[in-house]
mmCIF file of the N, C-alpha and C atoms, coordinates in Angstrom:
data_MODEL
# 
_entry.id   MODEL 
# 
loop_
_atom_site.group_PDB 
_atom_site.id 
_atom_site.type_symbol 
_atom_site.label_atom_id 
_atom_site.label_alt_id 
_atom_site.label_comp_id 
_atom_site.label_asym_id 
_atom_site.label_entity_id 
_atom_site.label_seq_id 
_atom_site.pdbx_PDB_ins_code 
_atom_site.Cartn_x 
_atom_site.Cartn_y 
_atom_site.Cartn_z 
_atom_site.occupancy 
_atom_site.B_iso_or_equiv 
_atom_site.pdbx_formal_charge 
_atom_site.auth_seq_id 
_atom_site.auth_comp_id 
_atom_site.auth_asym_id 
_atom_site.auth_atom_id 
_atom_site.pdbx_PDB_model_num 
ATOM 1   N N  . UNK A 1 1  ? -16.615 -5.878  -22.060 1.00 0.00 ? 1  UNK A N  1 
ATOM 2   C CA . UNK A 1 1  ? -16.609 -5.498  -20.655 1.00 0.00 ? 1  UNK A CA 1 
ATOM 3   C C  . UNK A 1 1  ? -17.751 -6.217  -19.941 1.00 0.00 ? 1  UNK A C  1 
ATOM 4   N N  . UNK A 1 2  ? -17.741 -6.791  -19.120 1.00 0.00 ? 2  UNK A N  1 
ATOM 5   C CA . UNK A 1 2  ? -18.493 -7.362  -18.187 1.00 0.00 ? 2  UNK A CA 1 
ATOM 6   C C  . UNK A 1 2  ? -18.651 -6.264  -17.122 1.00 0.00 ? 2  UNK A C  1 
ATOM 7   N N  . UNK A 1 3  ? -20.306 -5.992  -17.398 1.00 0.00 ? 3  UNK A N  1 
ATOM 8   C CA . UNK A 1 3  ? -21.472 -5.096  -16.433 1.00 0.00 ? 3  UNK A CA 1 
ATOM 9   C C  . UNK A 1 3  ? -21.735 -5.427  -15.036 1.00 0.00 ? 3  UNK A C  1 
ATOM 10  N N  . UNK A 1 4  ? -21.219 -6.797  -14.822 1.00 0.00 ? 4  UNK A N  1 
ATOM 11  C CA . UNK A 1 4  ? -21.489 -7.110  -13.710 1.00 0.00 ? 4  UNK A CA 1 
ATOM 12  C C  . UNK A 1 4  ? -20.519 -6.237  -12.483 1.00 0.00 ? 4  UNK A C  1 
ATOM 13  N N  . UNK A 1 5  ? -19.566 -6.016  -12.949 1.00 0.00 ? 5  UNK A N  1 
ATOM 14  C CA . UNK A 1 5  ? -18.301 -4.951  -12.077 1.00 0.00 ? 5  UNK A CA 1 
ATOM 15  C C  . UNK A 1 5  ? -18.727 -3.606  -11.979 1.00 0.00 ? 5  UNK A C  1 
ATOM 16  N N  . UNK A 1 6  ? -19.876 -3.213  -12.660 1.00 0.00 ? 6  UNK A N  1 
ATOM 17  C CA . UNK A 1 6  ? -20.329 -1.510  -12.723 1.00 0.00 ? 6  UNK A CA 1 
ATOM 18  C C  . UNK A 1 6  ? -21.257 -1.666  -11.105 1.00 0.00 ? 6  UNK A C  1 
ATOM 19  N N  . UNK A 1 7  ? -21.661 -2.832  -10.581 1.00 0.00 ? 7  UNK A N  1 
ATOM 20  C CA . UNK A 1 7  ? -23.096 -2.838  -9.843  1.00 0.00 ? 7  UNK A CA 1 
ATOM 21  C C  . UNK A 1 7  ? -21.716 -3.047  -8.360  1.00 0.00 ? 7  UNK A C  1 
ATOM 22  N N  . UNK A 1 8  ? -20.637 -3.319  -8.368  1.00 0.00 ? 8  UNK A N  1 
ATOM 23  C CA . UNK A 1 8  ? -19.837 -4.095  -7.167  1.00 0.00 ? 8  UNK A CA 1 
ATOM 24  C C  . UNK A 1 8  ? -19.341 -3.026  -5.957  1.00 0.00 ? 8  UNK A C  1 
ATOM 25  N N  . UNK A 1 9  ? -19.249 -2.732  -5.052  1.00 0.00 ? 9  UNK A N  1 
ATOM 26  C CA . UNK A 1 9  ? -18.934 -1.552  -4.242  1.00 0.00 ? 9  UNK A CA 1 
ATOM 27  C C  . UNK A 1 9  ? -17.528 -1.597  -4.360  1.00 0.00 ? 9  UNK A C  1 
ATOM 28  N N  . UNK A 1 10 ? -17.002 -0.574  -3.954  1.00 0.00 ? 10 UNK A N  1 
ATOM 29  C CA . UNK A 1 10 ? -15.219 -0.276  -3.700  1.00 0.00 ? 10 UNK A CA 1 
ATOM 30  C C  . UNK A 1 10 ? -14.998 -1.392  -2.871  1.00 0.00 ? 10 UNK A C  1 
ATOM 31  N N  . UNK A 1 11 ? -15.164 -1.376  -2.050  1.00 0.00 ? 11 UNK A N  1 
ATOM 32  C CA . UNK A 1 11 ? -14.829 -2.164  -1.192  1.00 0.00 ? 11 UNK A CA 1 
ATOM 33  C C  . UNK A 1 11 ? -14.839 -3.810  -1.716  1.00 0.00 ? 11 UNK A C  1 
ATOM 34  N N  . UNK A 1 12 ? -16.044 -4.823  -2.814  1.00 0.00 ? 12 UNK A N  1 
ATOM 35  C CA . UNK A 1 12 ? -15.501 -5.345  -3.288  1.00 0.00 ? 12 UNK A CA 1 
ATOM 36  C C  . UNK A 1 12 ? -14.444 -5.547  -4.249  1.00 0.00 ? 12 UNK A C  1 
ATOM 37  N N  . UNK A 1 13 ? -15.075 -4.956  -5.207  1.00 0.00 ? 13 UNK A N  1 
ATOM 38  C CA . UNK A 1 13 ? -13.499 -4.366  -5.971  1.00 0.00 ? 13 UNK A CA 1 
ATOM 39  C C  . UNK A 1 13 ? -12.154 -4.293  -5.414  1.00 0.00 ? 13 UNK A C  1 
ATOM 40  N N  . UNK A 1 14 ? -12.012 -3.973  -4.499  1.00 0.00 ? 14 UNK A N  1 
ATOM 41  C CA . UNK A 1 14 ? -10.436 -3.858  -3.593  1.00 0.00 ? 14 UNK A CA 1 
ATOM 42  C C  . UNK A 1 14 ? -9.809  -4.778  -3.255  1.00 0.00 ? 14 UNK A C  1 
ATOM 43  N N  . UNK A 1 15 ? -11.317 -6.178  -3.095  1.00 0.00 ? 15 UNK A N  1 
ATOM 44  C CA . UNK A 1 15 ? -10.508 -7.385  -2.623  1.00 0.00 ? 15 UNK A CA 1 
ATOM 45  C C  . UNK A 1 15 ? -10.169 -8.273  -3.671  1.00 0.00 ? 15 UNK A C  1 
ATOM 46  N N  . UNK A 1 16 ? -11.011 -7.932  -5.032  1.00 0.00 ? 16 UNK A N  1 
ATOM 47  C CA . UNK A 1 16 ? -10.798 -8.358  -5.831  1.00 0.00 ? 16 UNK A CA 1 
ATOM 48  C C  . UNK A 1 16 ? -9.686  -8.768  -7.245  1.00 0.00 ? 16 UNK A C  1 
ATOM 49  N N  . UNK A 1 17 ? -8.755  -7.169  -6.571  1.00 0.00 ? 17 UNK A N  1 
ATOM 50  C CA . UNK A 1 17 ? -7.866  -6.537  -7.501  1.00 0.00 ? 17 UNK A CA 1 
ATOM 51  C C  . UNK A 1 17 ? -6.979  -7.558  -7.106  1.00 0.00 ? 17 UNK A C  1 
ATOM 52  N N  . UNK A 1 18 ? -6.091  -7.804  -6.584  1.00 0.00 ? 18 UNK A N  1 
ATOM 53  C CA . UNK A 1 18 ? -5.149  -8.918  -6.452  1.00 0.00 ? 18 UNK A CA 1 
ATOM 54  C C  . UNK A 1 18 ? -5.091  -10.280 -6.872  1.00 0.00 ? 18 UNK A C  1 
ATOM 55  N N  . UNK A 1 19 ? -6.734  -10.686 -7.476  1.00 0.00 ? 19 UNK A N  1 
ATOM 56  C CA . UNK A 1 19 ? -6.636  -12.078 -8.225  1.00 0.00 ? 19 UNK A CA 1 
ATOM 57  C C  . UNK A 1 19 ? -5.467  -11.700 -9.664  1.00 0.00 ? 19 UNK A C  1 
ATOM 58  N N  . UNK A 1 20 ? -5.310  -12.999 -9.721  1.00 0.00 ? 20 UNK A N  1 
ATOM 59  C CA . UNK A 1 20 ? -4.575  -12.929 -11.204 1.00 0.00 ? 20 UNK A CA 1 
ATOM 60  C C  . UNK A 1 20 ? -5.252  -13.489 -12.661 1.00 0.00 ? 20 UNK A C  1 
ATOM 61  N N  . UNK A 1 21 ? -6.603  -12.899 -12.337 1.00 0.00 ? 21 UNK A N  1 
ATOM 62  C CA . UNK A 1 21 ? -7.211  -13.794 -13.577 1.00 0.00 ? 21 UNK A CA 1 
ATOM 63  C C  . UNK A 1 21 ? -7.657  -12.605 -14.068 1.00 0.00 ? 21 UNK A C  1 
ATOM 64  N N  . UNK A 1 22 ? -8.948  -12.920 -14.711 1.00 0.00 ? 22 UNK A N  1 
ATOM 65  C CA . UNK A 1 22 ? -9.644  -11.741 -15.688 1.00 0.00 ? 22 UNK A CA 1 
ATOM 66  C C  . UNK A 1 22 ? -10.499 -11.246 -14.681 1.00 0.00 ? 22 UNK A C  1 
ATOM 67  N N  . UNK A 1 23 ? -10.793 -11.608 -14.214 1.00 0.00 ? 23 UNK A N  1 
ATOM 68  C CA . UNK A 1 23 ? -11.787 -11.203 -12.839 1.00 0.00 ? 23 UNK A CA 1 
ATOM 69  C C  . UNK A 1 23 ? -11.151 -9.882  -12.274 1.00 0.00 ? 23 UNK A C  1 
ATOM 70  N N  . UNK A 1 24 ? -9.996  -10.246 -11.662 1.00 0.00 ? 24 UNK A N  1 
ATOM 71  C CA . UNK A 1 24 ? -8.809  -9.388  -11.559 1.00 0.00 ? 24 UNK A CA 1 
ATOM 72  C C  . UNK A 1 24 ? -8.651  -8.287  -12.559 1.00 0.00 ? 24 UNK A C  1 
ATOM 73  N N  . UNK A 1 25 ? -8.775  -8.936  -13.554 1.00 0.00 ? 25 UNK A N  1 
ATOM 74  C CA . UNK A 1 25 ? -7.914  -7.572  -14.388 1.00 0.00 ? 25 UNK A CA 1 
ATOM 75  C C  . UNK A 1 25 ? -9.221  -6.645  -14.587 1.00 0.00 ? 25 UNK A C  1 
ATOM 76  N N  . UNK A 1 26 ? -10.745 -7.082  -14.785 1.00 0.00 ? 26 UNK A N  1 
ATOM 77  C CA . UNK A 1 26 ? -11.604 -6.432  -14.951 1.00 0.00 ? 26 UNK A CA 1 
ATOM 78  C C  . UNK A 1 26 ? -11.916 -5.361  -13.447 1.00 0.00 ? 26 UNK A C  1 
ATOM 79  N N  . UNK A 1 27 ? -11.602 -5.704  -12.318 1.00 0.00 ? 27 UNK A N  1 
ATOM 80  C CA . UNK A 1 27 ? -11.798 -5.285  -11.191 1.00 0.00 ? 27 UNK A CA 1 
ATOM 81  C C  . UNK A 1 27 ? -10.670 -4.356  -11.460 1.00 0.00 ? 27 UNK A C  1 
ATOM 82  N N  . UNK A 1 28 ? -9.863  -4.574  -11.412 1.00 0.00 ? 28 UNK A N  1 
ATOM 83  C CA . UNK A 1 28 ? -8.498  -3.168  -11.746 1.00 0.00 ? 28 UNK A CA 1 
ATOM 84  C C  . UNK A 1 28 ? -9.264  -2.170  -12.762 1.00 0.00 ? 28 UNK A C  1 
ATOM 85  N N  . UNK A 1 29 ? -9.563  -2.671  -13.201 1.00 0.00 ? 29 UNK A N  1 
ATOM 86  C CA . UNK A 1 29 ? -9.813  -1.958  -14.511 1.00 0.00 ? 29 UNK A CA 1 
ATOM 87  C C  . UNK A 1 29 ? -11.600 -0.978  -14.361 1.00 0.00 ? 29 UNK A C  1 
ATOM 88  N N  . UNK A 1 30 ? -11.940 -1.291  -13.573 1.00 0.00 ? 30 UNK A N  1 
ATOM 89  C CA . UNK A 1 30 ? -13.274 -0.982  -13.103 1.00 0.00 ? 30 UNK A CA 1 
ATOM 90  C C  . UNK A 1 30 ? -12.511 0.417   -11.682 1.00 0.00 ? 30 UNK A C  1 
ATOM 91  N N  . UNK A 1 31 ? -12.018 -0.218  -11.409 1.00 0.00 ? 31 UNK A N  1 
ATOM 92  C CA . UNK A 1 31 ? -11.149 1.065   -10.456 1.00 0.00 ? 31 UNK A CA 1 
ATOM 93  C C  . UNK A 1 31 ? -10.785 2.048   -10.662 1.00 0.00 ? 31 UNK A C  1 
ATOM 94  N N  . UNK A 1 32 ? -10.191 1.783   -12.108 1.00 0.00 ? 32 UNK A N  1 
ATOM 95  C CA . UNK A 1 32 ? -8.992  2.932   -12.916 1.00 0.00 ? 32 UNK A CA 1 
ATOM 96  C C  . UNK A 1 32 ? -10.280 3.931   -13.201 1.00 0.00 ? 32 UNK A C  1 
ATOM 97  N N  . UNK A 1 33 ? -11.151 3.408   -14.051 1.00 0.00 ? 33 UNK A N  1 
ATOM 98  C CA . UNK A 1 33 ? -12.820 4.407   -14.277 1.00 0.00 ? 33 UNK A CA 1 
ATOM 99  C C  . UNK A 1 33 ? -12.983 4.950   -13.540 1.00 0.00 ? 33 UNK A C  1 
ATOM 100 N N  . UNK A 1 34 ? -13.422 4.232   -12.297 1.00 0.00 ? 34 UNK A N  1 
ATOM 101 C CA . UNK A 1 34 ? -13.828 5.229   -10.801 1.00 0.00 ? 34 UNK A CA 1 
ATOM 102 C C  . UNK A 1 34 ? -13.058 6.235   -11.055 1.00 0.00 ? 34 UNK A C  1 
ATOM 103 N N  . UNK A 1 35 ? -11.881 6.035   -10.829 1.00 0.00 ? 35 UNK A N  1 
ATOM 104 C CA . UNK A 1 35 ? -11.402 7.023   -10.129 1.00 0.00 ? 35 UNK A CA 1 
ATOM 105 C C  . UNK A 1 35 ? -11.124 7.939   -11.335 1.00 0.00 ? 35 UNK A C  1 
ATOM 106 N N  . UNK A 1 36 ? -11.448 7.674   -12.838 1.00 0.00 ? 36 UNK A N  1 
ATOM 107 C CA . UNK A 1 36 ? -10.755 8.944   -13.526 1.00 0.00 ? 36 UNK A CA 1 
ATOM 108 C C  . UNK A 1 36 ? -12.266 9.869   -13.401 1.00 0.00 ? 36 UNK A C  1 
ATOM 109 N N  . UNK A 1 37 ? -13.410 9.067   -13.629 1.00 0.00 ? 37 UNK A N  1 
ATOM 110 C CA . UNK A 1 37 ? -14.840 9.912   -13.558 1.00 0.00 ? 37 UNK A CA 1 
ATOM 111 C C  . UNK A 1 37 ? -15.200 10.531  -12.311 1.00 0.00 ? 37 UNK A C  1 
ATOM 112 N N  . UNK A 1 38 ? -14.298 10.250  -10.780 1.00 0.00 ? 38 UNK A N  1 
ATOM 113 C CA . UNK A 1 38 ? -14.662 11.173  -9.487  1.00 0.00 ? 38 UNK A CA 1 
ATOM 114 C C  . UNK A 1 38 ? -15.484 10.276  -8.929  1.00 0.00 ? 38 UNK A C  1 
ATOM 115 N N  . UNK A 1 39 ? -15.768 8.990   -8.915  1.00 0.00 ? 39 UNK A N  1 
ATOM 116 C CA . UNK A 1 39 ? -17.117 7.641   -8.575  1.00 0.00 ? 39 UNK A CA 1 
ATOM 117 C C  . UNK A 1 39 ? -16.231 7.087   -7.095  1.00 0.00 ? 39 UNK A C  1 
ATOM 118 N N  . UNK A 1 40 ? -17.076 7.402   -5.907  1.00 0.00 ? 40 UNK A N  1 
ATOM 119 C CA . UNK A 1 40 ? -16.496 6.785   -4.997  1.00 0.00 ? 40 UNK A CA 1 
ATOM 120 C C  . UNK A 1 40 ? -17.835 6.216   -3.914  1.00 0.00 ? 40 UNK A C  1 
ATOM 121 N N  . UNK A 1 41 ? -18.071 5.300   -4.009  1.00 0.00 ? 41 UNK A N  1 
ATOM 122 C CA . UNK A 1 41 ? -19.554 4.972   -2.902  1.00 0.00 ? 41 UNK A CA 1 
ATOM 123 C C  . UNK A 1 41 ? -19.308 4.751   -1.653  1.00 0.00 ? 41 UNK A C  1 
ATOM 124 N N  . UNK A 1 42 ? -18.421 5.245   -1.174  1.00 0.00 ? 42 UNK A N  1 
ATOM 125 C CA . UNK A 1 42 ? -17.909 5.194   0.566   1.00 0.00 ? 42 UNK A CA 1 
ATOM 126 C C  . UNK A 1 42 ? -17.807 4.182   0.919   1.00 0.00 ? 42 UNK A C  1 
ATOM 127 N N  . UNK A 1 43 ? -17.490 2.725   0.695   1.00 0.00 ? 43 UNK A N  1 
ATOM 128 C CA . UNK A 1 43 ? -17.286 1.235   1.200   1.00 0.00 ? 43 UNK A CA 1 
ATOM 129 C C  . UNK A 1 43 ? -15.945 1.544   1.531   1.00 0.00 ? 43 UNK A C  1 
ATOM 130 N N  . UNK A 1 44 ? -15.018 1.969   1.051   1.00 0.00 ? 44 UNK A N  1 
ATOM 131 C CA . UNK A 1 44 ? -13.739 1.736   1.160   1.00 0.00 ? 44 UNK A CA 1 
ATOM 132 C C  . UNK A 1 44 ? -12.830 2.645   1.565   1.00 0.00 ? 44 UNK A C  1 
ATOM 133 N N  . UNK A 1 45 ? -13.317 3.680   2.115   1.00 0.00 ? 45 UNK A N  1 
ATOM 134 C CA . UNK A 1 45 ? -13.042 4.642   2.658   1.00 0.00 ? 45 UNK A CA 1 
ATOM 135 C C  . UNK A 1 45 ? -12.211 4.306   3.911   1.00 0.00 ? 45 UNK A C  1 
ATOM 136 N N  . UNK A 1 46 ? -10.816 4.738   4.444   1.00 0.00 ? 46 UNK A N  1 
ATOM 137 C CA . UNK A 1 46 ? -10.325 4.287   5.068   1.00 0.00 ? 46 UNK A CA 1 
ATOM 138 C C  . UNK A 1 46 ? -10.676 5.459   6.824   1.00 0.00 ? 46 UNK A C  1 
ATOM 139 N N  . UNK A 1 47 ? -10.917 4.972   7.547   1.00 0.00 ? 47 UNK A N  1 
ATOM 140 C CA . UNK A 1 47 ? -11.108 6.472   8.827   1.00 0.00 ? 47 UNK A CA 1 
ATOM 141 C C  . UNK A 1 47 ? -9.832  6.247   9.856   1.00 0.00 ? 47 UNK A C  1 
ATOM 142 N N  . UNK A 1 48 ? -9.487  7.916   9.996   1.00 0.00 ? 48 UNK A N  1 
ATOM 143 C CA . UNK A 1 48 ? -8.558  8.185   11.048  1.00 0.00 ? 48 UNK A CA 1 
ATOM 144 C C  . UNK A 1 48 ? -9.146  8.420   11.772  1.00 0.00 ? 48 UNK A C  1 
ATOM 145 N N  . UNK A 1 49 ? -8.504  8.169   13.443  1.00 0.00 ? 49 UNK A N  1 
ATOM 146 C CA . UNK A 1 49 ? -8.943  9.240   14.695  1.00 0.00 ? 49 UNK A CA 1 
ATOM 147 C C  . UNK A 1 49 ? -8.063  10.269  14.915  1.00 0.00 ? 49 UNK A C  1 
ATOM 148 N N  . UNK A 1 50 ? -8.641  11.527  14.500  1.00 0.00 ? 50 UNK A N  1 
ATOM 149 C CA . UNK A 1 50 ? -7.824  12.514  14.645  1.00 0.00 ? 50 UNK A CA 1 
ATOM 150 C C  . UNK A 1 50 ? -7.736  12.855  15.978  1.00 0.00 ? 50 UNK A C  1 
ATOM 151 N N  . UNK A 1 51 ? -7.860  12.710  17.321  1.00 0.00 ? 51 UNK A N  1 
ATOM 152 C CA . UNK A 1 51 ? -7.333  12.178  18.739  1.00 0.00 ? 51 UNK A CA 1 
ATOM 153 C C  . UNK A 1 51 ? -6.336  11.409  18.824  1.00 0.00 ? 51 UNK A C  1 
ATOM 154 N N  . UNK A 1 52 ? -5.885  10.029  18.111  1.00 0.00 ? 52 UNK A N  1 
ATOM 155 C CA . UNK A 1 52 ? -5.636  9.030   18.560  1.00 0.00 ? 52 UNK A CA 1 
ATOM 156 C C  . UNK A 1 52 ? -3.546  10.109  18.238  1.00 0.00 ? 52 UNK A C  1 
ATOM 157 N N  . UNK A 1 53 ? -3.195  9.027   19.478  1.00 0.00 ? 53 UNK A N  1 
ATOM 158 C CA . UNK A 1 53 ? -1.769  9.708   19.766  1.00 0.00 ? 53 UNK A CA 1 
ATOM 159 C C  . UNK A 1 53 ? -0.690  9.047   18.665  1.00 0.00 ? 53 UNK A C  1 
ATOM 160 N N  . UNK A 1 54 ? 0.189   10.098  17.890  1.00 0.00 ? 54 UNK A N  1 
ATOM 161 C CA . UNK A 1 54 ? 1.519   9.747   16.611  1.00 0.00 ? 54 UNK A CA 1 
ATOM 162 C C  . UNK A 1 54 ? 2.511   9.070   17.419  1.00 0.00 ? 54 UNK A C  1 
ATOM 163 N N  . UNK A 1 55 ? 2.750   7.903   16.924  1.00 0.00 ? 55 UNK A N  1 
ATOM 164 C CA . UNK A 1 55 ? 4.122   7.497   17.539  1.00 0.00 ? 55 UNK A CA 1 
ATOM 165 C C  . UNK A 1 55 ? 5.042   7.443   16.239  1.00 0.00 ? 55 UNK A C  1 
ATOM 166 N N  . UNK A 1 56 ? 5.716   8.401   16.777  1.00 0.00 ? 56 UNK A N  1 
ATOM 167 C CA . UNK A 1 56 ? 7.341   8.351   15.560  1.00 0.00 ? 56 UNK A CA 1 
ATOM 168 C C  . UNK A 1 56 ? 8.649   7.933   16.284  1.00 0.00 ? 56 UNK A C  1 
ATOM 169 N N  . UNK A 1 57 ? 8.639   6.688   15.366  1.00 0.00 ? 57 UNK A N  1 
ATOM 170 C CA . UNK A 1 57 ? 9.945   5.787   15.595  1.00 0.00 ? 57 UNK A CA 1 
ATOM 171 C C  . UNK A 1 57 ? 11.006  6.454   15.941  1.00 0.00 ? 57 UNK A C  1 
ATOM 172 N N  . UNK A 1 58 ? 12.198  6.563   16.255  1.00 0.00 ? 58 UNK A N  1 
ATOM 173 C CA . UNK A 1 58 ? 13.683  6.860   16.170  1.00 0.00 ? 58 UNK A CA 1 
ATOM 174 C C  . UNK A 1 58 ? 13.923  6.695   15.053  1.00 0.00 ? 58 UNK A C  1 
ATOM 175 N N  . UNK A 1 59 ? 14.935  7.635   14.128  1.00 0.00 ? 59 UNK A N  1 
ATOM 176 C CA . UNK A 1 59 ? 15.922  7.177   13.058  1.00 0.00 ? 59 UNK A CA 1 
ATOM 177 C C  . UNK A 1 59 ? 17.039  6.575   13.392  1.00 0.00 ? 59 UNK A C  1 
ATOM 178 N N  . UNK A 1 60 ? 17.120  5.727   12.978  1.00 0.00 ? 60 UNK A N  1 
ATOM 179 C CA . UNK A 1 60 ? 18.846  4.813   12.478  1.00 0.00 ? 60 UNK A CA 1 
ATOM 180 C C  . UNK A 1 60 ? 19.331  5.520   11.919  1.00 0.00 ? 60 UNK A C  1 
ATOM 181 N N  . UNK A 1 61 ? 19.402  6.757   11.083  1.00 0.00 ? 61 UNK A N  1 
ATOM 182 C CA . UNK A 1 61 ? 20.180  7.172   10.051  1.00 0.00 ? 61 UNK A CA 1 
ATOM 183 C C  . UNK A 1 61 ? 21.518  7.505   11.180  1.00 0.00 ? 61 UNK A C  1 
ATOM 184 N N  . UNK A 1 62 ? 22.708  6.935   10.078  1.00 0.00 ? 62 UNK A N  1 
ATOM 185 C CA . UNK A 1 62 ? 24.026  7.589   11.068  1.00 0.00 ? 62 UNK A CA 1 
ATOM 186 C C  . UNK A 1 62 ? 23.967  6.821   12.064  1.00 0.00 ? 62 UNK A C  1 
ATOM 187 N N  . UNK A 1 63 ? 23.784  5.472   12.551  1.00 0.00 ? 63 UNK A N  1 
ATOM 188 C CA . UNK A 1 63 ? 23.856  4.999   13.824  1.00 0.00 ? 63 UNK A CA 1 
ATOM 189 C C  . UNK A 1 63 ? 24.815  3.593   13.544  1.00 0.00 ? 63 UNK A C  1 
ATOM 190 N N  . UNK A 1 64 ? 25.656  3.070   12.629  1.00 0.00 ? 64 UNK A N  1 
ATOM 191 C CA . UNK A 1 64 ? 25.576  2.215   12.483  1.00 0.00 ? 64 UNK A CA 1 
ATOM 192 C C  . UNK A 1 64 ? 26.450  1.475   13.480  1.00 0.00 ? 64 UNK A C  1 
ATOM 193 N N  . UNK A 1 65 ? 26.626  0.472   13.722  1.00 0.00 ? 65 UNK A N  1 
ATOM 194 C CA . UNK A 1 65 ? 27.256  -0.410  15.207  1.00 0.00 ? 65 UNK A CA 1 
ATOM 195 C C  . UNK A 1 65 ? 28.948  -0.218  14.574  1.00 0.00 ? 65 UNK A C  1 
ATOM 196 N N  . UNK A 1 66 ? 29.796  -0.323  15.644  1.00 0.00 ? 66 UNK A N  1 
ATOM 197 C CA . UNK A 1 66 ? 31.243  -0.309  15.345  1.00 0.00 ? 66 UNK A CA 1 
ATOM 198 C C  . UNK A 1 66 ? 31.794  -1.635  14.508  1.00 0.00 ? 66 UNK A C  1 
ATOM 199 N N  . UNK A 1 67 ? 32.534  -1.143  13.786  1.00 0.00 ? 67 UNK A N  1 
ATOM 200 C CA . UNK A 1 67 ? 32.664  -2.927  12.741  1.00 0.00 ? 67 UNK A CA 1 
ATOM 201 C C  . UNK A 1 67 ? 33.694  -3.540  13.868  1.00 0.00 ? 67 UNK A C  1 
ATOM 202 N N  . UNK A 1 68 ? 33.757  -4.546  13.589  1.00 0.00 ? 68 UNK A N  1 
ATOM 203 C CA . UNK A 1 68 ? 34.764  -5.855  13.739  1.00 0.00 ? 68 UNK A CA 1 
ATOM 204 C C  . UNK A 1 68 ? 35.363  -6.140  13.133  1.00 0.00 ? 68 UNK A C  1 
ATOM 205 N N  . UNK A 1 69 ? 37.025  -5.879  13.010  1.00 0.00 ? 69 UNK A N  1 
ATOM 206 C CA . UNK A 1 69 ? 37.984  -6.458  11.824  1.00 0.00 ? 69 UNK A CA 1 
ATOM 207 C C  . UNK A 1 69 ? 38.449  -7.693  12.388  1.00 0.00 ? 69 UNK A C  1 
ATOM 208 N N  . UNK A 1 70 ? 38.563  -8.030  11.309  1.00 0.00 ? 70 UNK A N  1 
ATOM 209 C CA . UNK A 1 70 ? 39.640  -9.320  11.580  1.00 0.00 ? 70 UNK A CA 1 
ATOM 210 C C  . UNK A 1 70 ? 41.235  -9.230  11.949  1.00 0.00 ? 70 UNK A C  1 
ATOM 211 N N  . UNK A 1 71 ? 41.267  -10.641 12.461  1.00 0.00 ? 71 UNK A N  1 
ATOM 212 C CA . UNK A 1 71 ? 42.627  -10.109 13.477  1.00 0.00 ? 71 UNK A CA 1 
ATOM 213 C C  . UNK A 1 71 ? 43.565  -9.510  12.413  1.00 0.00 ? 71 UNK A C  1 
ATOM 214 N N  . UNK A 1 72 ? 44.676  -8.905  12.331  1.00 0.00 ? 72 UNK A N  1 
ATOM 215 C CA . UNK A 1 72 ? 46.060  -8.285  11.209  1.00 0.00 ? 72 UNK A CA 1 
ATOM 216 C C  . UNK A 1 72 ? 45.212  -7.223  10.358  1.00 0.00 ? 72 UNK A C  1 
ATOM 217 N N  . UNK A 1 73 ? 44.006  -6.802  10.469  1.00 0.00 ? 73 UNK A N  1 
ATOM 218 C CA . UNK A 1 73 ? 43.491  -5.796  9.365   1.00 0.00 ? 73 UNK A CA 1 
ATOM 219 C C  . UNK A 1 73 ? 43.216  -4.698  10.222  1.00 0.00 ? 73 UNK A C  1 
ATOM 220 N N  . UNK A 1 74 ? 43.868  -3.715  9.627   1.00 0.00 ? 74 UNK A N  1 
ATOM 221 C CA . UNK A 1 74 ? 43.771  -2.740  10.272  1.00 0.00 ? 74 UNK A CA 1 
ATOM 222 C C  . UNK A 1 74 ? 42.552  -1.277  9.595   1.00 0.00 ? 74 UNK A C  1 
ATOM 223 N N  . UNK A 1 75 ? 41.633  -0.552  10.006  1.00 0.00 ? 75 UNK A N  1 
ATOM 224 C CA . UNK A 1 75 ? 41.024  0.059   9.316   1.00 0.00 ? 75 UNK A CA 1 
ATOM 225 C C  . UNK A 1 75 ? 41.842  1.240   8.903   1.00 0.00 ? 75 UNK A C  1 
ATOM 226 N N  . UNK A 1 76 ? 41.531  1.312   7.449   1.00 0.00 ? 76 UNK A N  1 
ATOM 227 C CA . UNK A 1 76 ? 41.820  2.927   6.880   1.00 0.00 ? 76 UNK A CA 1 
ATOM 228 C C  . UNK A 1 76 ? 41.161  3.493   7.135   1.00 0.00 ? 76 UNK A C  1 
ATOM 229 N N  . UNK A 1 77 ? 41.847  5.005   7.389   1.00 0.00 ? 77 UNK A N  1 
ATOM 230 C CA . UNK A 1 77 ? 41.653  6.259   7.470   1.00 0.00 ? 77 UNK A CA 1 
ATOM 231 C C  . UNK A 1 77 ? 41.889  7.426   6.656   1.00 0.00 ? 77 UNK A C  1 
# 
């Protein structure tokens, strides 16, 4: 294990996880620890504004546009 990943904040670590080398895999792997021992040093902490206004999309569900048959095909029913 390379010690040098025990000294790195969350926040590096986070950018780190997506390489594909050993670097990478040691940074994943330095994460998985954190988080099973409760280790979090606030770098990476993400903040809401609990003010700021929800916008919720419309559903599509059930909306779909009328098909188009081709000419002589008739739809079943």
């Amino acid at each position: 294990m390379n010690l040098t990943f025990l000294s790195k904040t969350d926040k590096e670590l986070d950018a780190m996880k997506l390489q594909q080398d050993s670097n990478g895999k040691l940074a994943r792997q330095e994460i998985k620890r954190r988080k099973m021992v409760g280790f979090c040093d606030g770098t990476n902490i993400e903040v809401i504004d609990p003010k700021a206004a929800i916008v919720e999309e419309e559903s599509t569900v059930g909306t779909s546009p009328e098909r188009v048959y081709a000419v002589g095909v008739r739809r079943a029913r």
